[in-house]
GUBARO-923359 format. One record per atom (N, C-alpha, C): residue in one letter; x, y, z; residue number from 1; atom name. Coordinates in pm, 1 decimal, decimal comma. Each point is the difference from the previous one (the first is absolute). Layout:
// residues N
+---+----------+----------+----------+-----+----+
| r |       xx |       yy |       zz |   k |  a |
+---+----------+----------+----------+-----+----+
| a |        X |        Y |        Z | NUM | CA |
...
+---+----------+----------+----------+-----+----+
//
This chain:
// residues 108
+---+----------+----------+----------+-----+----+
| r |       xx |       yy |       zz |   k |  a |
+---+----------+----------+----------+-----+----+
| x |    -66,0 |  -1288,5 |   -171,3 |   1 |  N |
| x |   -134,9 |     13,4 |     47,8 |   1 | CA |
| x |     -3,3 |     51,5 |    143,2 |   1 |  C |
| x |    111,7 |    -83,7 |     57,6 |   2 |  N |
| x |      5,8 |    139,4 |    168,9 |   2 | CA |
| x |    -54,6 |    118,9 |     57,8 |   2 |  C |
| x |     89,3 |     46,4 |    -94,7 |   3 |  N |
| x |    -36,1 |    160,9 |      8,3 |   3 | CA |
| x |   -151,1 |     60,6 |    -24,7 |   3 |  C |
| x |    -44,1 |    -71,7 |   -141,2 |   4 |  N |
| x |   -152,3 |     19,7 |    -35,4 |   4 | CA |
| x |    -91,0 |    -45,3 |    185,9 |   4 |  C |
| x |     27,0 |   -111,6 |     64,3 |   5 |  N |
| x |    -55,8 |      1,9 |    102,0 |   5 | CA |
| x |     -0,7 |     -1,3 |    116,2 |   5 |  C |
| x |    162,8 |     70,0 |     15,6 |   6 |  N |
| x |     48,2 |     58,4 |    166,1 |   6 | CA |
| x |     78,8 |    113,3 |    -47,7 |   6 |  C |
| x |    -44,5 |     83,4 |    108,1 |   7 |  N |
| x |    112,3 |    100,7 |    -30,0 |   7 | CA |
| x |    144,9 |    -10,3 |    103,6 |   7 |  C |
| x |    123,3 |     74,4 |     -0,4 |   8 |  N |
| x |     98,6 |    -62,3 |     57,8 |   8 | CA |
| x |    -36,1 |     66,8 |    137,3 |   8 |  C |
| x |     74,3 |   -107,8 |    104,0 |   9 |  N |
| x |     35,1 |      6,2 |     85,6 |   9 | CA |
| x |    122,8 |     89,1 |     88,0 |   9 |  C |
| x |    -43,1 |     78,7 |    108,8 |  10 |  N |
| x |     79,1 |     55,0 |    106,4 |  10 | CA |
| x |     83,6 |    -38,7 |     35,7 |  10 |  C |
| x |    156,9 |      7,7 |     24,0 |  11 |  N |
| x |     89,7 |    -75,1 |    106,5 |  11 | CA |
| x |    -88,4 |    -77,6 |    123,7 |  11 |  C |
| x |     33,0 |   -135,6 |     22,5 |  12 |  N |
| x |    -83,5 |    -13,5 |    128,7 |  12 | CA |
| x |     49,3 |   -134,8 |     44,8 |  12 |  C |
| x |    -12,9 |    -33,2 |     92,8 |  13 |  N |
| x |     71,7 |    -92,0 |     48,7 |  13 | CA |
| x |    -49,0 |   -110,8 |    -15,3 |  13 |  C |
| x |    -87,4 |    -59,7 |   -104,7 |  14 |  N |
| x |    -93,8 |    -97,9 |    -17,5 |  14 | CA |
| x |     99,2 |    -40,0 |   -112,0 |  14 |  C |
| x |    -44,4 |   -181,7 |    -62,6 |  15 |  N |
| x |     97,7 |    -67,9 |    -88,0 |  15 | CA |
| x |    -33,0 |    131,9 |   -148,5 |  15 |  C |
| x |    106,7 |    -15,0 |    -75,4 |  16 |  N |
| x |    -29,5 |     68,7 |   -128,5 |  16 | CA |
| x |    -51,9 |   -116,5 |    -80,2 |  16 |  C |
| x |    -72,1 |     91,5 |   -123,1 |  17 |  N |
| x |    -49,8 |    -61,3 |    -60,7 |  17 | CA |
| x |    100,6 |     51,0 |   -136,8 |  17 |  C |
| x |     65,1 |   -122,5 |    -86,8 |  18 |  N |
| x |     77,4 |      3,9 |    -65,7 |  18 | CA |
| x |    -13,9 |    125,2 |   -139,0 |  18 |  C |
| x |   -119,1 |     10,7 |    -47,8 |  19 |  N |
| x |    -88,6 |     89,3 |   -102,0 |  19 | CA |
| x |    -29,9 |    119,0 |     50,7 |  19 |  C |
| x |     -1,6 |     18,0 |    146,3 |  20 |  N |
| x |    -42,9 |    115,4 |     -2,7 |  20 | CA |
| x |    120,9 |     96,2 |     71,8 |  20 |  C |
| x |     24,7 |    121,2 |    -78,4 |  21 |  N |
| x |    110,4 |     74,6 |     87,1 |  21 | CA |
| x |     -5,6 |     17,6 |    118,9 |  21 |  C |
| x |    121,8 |     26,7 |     77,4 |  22 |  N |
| x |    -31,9 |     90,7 |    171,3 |  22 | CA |
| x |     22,4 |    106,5 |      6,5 |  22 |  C |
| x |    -67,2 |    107,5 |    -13,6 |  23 |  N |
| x |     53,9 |    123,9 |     13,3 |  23 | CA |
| x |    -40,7 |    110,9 |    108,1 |  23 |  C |
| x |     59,7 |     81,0 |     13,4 |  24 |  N |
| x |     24,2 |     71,6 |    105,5 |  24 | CA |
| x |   -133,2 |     96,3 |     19,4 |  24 |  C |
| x |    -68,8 |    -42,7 |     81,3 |  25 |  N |
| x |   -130,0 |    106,4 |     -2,3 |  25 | CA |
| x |     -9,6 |    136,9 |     56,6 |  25 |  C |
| x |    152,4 |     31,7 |    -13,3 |  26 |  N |
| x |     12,7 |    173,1 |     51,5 |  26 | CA |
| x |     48,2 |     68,1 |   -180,2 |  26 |  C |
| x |     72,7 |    -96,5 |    -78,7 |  27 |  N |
| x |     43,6 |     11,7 |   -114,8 |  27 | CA |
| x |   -106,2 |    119,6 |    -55,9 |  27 |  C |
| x |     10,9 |     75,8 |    -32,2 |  28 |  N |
| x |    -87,0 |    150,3 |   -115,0 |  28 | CA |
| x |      0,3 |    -39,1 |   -116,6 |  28 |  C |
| x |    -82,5 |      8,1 |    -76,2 |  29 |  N |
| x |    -18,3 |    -13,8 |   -161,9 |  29 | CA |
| x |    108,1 |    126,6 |    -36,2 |  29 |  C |
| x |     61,6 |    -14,7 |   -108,2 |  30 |  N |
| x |    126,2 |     68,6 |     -1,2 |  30 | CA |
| x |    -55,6 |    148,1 |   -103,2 |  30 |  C |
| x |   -130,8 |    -41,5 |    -53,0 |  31 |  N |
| x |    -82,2 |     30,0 |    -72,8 |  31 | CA |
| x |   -172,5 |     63,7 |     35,1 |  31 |  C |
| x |    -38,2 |    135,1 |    -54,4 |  32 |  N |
| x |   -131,5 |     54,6 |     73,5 |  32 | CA |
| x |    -89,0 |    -99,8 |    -86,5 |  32 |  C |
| x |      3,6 |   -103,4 |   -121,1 |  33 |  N |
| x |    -81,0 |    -48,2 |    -42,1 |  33 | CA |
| x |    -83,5 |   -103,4 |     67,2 |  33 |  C |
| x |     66,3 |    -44,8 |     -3,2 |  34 |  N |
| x |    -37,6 |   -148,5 |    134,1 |  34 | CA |
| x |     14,4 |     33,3 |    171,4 |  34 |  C |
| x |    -81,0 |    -28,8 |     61,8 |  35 |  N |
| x |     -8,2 |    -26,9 |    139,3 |  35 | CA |
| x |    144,4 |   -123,8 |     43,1 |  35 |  C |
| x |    -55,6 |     32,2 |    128,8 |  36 |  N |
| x |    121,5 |   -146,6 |     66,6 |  36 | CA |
| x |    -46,0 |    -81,2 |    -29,5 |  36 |  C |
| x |   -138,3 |    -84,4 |     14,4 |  37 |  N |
| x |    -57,3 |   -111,2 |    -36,0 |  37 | CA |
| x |    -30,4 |    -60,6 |   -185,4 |  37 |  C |
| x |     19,7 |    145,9 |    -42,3 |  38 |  N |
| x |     29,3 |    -34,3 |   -146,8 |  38 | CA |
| x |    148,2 |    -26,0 |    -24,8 |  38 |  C |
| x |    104,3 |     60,7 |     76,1 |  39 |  N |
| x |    110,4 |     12,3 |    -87,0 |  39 | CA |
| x |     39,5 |   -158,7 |     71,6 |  39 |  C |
| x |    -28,4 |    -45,8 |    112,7 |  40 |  N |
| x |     61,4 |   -147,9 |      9,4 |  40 | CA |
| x |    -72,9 |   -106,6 |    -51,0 |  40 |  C |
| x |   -100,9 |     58,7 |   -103,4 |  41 |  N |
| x |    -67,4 |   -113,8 |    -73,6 |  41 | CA |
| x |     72,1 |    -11,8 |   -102,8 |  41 |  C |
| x |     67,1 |    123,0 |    -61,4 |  42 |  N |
| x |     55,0 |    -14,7 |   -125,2 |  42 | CA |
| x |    129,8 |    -34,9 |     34,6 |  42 |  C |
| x |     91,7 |     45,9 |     79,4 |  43 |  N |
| x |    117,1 |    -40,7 |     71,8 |  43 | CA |
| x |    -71,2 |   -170,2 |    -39,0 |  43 |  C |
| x |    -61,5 |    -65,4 |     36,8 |  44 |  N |
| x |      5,6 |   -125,0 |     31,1 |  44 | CA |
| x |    -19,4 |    -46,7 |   -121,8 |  44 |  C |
| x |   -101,5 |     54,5 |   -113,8 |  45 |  N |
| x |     23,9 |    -40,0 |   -123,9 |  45 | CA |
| x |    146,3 |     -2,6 |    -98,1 |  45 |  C |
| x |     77,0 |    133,5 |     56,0 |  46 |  N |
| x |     95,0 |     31,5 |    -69,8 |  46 | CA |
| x |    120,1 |   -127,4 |     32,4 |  46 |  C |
| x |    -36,0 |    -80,4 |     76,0 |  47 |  N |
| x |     69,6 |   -137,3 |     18,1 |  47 | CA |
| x |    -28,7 |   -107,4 |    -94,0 |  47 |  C |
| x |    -96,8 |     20,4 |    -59,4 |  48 |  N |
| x |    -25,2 |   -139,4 |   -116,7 |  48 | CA |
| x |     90,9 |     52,9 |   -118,4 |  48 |  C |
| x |      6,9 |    -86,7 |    -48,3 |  49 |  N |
| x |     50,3 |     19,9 |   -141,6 |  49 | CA |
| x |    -92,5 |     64,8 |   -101,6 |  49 |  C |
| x |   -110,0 |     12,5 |     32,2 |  50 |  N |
| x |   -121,8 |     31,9 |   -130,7 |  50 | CA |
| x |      1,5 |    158,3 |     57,4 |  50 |  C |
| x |     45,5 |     42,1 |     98,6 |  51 |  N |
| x |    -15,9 |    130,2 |     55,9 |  51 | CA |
| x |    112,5 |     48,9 |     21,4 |  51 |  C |
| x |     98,4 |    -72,0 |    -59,9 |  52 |  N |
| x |    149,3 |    134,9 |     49,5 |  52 | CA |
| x |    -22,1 |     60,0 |    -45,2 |  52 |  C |
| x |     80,6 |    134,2 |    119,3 |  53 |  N |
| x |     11,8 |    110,0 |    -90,4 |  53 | CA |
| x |   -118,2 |     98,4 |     26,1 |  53 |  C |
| x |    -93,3 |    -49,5 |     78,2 |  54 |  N |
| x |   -163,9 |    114,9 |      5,7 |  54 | CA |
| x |     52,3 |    105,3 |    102,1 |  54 |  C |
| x |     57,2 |    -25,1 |     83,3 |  55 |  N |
| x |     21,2 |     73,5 |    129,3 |  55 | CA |
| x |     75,1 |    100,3 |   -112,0 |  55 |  C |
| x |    102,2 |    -18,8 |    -55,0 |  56 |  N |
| x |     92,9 |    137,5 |      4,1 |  56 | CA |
| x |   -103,6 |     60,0 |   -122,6 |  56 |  C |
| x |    -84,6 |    -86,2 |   -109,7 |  57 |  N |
| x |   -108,0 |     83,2 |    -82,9 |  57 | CA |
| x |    -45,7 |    124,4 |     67,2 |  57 |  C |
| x |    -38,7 |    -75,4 |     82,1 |  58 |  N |
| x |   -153,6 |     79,4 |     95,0 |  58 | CA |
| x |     78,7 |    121,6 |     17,4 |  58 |  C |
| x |    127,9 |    -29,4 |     82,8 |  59 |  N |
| x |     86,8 |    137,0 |     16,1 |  59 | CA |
| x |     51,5 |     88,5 |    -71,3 |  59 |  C |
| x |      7,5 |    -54,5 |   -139,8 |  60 |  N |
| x |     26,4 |     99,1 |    -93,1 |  60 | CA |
| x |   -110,0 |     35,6 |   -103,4 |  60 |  C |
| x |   -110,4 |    -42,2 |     66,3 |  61 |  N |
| x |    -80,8 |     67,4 |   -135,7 |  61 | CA |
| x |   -113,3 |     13,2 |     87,0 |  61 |  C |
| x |     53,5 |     70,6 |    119,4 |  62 |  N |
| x |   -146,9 |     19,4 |     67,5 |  62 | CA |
| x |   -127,4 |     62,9 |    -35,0 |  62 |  C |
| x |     45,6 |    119,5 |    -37,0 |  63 |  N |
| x |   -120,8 |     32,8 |    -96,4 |  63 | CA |
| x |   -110,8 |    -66,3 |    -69,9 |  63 |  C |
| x |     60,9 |    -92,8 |    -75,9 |  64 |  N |
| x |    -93,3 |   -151,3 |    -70,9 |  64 | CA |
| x |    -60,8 |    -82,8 |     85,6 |  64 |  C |
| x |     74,9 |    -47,9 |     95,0 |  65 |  N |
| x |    -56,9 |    -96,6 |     99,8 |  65 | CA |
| x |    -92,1 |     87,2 |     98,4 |  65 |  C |
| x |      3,2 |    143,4 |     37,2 |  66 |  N |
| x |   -105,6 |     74,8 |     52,3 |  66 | CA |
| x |   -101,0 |    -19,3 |    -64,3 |  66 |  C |
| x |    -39,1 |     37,0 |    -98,9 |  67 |  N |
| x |    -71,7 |     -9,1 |    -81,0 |  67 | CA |
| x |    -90,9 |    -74,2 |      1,9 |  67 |  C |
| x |      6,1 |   -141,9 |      6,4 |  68 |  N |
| x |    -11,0 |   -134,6 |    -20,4 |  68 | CA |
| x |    -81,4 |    -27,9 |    174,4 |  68 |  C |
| x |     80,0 |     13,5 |     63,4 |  69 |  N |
| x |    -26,4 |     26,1 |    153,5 |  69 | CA |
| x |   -159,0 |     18,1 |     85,3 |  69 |  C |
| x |     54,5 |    183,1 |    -88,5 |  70 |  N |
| x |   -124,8 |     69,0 |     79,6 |  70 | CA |
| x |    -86,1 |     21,3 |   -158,1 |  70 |  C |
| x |    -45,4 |   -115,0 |    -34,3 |  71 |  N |
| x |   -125,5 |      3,9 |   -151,1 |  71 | CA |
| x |   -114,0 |    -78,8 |    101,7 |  71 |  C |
| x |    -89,7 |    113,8 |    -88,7 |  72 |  N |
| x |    -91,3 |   -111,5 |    101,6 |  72 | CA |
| x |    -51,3 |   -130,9 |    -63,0 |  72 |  C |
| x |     74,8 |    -84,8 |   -100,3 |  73 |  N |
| x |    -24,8 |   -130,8 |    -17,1 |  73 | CA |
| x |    133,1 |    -20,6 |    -59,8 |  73 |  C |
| x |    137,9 |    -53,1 |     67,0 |  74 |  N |
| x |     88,8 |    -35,4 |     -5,5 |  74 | CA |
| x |    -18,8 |    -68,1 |    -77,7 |  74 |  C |
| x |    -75,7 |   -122,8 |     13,3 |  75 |  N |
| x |     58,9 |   -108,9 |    -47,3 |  75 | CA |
| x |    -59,9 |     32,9 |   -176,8 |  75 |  C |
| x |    -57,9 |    106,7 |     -6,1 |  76 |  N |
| x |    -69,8 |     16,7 |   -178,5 |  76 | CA |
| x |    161,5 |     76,9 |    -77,1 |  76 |  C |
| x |     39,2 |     30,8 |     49,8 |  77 |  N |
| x |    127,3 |     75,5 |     -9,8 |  77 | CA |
| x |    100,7 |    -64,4 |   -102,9 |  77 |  C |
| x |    104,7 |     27,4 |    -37,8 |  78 |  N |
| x |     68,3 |      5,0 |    -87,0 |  78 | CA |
| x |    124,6 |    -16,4 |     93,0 |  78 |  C |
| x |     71,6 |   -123,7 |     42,5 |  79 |  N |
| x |    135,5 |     17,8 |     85,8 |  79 | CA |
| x |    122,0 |     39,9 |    -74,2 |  79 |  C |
| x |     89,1 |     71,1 |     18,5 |  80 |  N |
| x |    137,5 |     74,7 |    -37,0 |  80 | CA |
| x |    109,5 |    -84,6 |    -84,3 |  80 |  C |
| x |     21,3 |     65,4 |    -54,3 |  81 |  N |
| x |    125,5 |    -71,8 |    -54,6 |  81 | CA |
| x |    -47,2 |   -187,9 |    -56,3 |  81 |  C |
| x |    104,4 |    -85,0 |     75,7 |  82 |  N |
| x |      5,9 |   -128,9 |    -77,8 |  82 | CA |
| x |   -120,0 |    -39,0 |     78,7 |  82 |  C |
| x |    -32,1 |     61,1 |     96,5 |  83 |  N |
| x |   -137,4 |    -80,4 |    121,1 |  83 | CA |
| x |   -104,8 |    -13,3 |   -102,0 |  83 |  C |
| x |    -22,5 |     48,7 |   -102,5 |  84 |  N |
| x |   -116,6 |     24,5 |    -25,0 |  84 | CA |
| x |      2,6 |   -143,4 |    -85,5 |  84 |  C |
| x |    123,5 |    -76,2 |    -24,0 |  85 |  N |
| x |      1,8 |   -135,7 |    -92,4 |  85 | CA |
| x |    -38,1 |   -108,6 |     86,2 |  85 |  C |
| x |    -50,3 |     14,1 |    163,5 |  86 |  N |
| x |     27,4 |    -92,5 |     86,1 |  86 | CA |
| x |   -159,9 |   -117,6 |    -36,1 |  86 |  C |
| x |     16,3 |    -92,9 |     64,4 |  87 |  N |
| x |   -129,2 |    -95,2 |    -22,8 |  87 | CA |
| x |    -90,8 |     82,7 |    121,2 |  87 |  C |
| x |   -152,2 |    -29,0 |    -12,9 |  88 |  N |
| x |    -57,3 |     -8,4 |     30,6 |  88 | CA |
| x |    -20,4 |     54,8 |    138,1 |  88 |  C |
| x |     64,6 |   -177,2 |     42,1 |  89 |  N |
| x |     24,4 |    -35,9 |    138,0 |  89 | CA |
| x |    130,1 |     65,8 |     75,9 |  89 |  C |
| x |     71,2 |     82,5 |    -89,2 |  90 |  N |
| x |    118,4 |     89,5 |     85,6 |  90 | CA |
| x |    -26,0 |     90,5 |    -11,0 |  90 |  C |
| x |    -70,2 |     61,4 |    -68,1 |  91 |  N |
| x |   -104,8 |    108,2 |     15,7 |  91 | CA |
| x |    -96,8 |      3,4 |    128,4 |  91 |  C |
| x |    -42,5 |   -127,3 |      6,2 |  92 |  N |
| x |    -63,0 |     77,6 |    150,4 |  92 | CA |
| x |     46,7 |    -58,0 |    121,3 |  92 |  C |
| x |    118,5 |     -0,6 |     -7,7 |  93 |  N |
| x |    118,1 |      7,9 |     74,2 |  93 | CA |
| x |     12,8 |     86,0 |    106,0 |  93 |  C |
| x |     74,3 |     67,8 |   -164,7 |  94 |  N |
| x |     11,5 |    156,0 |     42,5 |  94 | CA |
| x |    -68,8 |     70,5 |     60,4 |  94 |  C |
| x |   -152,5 |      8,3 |    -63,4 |  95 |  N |
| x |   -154,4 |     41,8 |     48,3 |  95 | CA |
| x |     28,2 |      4,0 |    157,5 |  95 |  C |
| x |    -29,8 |   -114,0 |     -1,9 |  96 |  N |
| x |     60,8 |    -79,3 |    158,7 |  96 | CA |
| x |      9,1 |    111,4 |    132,5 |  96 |  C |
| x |    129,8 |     -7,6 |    -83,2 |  97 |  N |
| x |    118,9 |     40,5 |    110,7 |  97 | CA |
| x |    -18,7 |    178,1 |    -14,8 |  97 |  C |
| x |    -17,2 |     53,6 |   -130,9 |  98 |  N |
| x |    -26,3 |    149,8 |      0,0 |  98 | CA |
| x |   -125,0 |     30,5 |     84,2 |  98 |  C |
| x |   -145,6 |    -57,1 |    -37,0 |  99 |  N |
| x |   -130,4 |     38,8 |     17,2 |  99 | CA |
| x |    -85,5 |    -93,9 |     20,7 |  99 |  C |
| x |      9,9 |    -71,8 |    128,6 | 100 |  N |
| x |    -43,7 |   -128,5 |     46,1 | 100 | CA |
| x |   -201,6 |     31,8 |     11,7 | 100 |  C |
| x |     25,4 |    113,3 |     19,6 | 101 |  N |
| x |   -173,6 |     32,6 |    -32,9 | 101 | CA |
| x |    -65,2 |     -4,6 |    -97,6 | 101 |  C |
| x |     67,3 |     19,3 |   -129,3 | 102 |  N |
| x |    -35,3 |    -59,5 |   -138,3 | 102 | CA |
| x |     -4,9 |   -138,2 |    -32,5 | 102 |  C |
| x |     40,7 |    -94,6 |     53,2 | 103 |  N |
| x |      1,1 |   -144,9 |    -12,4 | 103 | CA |
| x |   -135,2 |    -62,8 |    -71,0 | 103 |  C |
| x |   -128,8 |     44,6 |    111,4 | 104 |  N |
| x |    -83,9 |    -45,1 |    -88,9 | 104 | CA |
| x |    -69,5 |     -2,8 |   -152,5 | 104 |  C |
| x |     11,2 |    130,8 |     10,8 | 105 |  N |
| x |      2,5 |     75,3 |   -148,4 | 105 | CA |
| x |     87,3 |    -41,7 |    -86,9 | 105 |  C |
| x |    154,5 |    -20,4 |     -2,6 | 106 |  N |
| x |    112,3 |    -59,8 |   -105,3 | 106 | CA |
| x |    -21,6 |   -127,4 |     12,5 | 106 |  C |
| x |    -71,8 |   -103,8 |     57,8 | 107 |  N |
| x |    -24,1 |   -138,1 |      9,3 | 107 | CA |
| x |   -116,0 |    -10,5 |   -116,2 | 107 |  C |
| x |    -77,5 |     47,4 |    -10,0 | 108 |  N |
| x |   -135,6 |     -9,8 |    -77,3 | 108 | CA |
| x |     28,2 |     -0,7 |   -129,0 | 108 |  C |
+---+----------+----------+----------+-----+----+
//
């Protein structure tokens, strides 16, 4: 549930918080699909167990996950591959962390 309601955290000299990654806020999305602020949302998902494995997806099937991205109602969308078996609630996860401006809309 974390992730659904923080996104991760910057290196910083404050205590860590055990759930949420630290990552490097010069780090580049390795990928034109996602932004920086998207790709360390999914970086941070790709740490659960219900989400291995999304980061290197995203990277190899960018095309699909573009797609998905820049729609203008993500969350009505059809997610890739095994994503599309996910519950609900890891579904808008993902939402989340891809297209935090859609939130209200994939909540309803």
């Amino acid at each position: 549930m974390a992730p659904f309601l923080e996104t991760p955290r910057a290196a910083a000299p404050s205590a860590p918080m055990p759930h949420v990654p630290r990552l490097d806020p010069t780090e580049e999305a390795p990928s034109t699909v996602l932004g920086c602020p998207s790709w360390h949302g999914q970086l941070a998902l790709s740490e659960m167990d219900e989400f291995k494995n999304l980061d290197s997806d995203i990277e190899g099937s960018a095309n699909r996950w573009k797609k998905l991205v820049e729609s203008e109602a993500p969350e009505k969308e059809i997610f890739p591959k095994e994503w599309k078996n996910k519950t609900a609630l890891q579904k808008l996860c993902m939402v989340r962390c891809m297209r935090p401006d859609r939130m209200t809309y994939a909540i309803k």
